[in-house]
C-alpha positions as CSV (number, residue, x, y, z in Angstrom):
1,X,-9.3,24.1,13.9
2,X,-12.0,26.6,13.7
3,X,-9.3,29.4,14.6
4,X,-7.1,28.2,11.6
5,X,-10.2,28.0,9.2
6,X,-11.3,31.4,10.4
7,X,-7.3,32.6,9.7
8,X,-7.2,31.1,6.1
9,X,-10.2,33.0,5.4
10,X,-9.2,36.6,6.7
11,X,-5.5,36.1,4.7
12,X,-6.0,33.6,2.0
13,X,-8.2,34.0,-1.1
14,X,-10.6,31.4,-2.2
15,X,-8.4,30.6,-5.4
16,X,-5.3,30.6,-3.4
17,X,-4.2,26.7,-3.1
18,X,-3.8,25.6,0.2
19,X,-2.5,22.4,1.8
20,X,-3.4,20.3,4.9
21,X,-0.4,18.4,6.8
22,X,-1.4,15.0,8.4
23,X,-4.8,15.5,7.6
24,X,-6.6,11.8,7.8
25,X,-9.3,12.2,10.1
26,X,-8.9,16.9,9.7
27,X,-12.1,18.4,9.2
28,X,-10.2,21.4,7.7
29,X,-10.0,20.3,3.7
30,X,-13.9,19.6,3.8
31,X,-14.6,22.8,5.6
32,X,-12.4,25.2,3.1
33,X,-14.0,23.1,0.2
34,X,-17.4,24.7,1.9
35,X,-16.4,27.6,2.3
36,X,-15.5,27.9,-1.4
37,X,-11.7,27.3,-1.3
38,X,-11.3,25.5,-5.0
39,X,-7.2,24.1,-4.5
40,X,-7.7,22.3,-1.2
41,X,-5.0,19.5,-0.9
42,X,-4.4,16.9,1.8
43,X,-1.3,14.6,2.8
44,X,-1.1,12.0,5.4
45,X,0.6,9.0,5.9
46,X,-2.6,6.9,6.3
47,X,-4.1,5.4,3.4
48,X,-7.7,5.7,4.4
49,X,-6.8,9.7,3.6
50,X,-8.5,9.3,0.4
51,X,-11.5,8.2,1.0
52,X,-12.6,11.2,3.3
53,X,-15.2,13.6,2.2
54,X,-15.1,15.6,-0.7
55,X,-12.6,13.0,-2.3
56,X,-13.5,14.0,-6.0
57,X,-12.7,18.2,-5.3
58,X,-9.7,18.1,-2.8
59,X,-6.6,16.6,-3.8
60,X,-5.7,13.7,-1.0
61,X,-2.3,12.2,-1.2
62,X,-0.9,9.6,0.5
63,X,3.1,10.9,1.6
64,X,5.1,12.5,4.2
65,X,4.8,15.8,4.6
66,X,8.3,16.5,5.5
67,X,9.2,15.1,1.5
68,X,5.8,16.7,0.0
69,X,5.5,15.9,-3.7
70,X,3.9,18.8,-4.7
71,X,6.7,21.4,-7.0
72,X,8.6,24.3,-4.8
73,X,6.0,27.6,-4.0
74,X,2.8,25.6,-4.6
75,X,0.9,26.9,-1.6
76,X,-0.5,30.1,-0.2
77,X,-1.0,28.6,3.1
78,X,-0.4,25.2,4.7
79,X,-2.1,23.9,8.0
80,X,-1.4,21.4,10.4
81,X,-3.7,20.2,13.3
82,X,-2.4,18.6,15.9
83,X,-0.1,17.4,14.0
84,X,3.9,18.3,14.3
85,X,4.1,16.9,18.0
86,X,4.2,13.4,16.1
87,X,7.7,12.7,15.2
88,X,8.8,16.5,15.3
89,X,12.0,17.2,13.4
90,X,12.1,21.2,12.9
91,X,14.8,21.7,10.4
92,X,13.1,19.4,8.1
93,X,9.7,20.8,8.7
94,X,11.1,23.8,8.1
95,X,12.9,23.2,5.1
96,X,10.2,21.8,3.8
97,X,7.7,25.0,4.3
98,X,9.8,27.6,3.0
99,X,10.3,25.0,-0.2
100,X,6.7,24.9,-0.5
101,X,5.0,28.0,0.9
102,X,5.0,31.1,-1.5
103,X,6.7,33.8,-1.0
104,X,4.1,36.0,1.5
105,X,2.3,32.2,2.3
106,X,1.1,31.4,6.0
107,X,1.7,28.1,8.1
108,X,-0.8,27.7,10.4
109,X,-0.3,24.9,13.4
110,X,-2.0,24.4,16.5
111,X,0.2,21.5,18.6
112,X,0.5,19.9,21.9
113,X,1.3,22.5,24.8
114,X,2.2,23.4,28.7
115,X,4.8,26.4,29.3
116,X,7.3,24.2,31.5
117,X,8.6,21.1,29.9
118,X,6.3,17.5,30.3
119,X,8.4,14.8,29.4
120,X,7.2,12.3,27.1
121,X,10.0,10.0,26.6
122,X,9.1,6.4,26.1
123,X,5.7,7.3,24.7
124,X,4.9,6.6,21.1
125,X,1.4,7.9,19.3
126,X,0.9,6.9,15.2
127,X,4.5,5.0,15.6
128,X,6.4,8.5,16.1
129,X,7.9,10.3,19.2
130,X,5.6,12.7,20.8
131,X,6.3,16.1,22.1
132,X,4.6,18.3,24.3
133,X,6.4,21.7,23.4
134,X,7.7,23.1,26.0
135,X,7.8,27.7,25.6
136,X,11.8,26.7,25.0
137,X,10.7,24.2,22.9
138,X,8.6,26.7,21.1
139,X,11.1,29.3,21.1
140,X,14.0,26.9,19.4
141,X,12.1,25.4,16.4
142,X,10.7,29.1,15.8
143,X,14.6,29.9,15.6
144,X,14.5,27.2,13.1
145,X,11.6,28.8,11.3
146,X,12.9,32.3,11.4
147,X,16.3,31.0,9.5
148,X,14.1,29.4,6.8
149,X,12.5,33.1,6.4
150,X,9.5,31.8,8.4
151,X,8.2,34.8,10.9
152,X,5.4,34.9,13.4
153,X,2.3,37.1,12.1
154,X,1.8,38.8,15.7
155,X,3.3,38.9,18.9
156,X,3.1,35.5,20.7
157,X,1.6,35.0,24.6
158,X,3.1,31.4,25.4
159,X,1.5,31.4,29.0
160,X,-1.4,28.6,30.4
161,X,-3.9,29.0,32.6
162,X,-5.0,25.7,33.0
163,X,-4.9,22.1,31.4
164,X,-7.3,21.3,28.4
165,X,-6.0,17.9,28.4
166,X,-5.4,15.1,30.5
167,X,-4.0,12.1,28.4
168,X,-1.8,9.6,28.8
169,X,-0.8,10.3,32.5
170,X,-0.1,14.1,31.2
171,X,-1.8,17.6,32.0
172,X,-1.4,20.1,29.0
173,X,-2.9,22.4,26.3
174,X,-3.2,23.4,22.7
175,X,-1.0,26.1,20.8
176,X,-1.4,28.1,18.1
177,X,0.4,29.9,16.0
178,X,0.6,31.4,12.2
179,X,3.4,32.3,11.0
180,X,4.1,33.9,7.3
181,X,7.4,33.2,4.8
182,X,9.6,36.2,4.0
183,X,10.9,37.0,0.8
């Protein structure tokens, strides 16, 4: 988180609005609010999303991500936390970035992580699918992306040293990535 929050603020200026993605529980929103980021917004499926801090300066919504209802090129950047492993469907999340991301606009996601495929089949987390990516995993939804004029901002390293995380009976990391629309 601190990565993306640090990212926002080398790329993004402070009037630039900038969205959240699955963000009940992100400390991201209340942190760019701090920092002096005056568009902060916030979706989630949860309803508890709007009573989290800084409810009367950032815009929560309750909605889907993947059928925002904010109007086409609202946001300079867009973040998700952890957040696209639960119930990934790239084309749609795709789709939906390039509709919303301005031209020149940043999505920034860290997501669940090991370089050789872990399945997950079976196992369900907030009532979605989860997915651990896989580096082919990776390298087919940024396919996706790239189709959708969505680019990586740097080269990307996609090897592990070691497991961060041990949960349900699996071993695997974080990634992170930023990538910036075309066009």
């Amino acid at each position: 988180m601190l990565k993306t929050a640090e990212f926002i603020e080398a790329q993004v200026p402070k009037d630039a609005p900038v969205l959240d993605i699955g963000a009940f529980g992100s400390e991201l929103p209340p942190l760019l609010h701090r920092a002096g980021y005056e568009q902060v917004s916030a979706i989630d499926l949860n309803p508890a999303i709007t009573a989290m801090p800084f409810a009367d300066a950032i815009d929560y919504r309750v909605g889907n991500f993947l059928h925002a209802p904010y109007p086409d090129a609202s946001f300079a950047a867009i973040s998700a936390t952890s957040v696209i492993e639960h119930g990934f469907d790239g084309p749609a999340l795709a789709r939906e970035l390039q509709r919303l991301l301005r031209p020149g606009g940043y999505f920034i996601a860290s997501f669940d992580y090991w370089a050789d495929k872990v399945s997950t089949a079976g196992i369900r987390m907030f009532d979605m699918s989860w997915t651990i990516f896989s580096r082919e995993d990776v390298v087919q939804f940024l396919r996706q992306f790239a189709e959708r004029g969505l680019v990586p901002c740097g080269p990307l390293q996609f090897e592990a040293q070691s497991p961060a995380i041990f949960h349900a009976k699996r071993s695997y990391t974080f990634a992170w990535l930023a990538l910036r629309r075309t066009g």
